[in-house]
C-alpha positions, -999 to 999 in steps of 0.1 A, spaced: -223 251 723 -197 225 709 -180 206 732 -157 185 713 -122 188 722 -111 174 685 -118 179 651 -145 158 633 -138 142 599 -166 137 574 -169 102 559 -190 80 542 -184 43 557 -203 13 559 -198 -7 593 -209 -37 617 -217 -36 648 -229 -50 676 -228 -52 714 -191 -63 727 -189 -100 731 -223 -108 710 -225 -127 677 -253 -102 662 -244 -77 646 -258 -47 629 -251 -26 600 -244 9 606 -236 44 582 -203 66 594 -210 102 586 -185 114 612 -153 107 635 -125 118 655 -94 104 667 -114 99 697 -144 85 688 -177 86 656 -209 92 649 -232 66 629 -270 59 620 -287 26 625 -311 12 627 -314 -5 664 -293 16 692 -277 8 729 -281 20 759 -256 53 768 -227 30 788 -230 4 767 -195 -13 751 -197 -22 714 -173 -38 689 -172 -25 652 -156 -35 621 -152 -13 589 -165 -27 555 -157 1 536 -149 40 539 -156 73 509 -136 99 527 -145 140 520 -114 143 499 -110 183 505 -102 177 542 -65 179 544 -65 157 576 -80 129 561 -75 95 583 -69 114 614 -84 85 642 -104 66 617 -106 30 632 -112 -1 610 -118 -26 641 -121 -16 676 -142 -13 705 -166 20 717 -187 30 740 -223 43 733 -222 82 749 -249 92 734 -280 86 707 -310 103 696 -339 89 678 -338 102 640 -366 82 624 -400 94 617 -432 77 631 -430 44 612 -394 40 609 -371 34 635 -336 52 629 -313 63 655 -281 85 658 -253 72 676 -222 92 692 -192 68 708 -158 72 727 -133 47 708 -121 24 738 -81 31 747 -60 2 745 -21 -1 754 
């Protein structure tokens, strides 16, 4: 059963990330997003709770989806709801879901 309240976008980005107020940072593939929040695969993961920062190096968008940029972010902070261990036994590859942090 699907539970998301908004539509997701497919994409093709490239991003960093890392955990919010660290210097490391990681580098991530978009496949999916929201205006609410994404979903990305890396190779290290946090902790369900957890508050990241991302910044977008660069985007392919799935150009027959007529609501294109819909809640893409380019810089912002999320936090981790989710991830799922993707990899196979000698890899380690992870699935990430987030909720983009609201700012006023």
């Amino acid at each position: 059963m699907e539970k998301r309240i908004d539509k997701r976008h497919r994409c093709k980005a490239s991003i960093a990330w890392g955990c919010f107020n660290k210097k490391k940072m990681f580098n991530a593939r978009v496949l999916n997003y929201s205006k609410d929040g994404m979903y990305f695969e890396s190779d290290v993961f946090f902790k369900e709770g957890a508050n990241i920062y991302f910044q977008m190096n660069d985007c392919l968008f799935d150009s027959s989806d007529p609501e294109l940029c819909e809640g893409l972010r380019t810089i912002s902070l999320a936090e981790v709801k989710w991830w799922k261990d993707i990899g196979g036994e000698d890899n380690n590859h992870f699935g990430v879901g987030v909720k983009y942090v609201e700012y006023y």
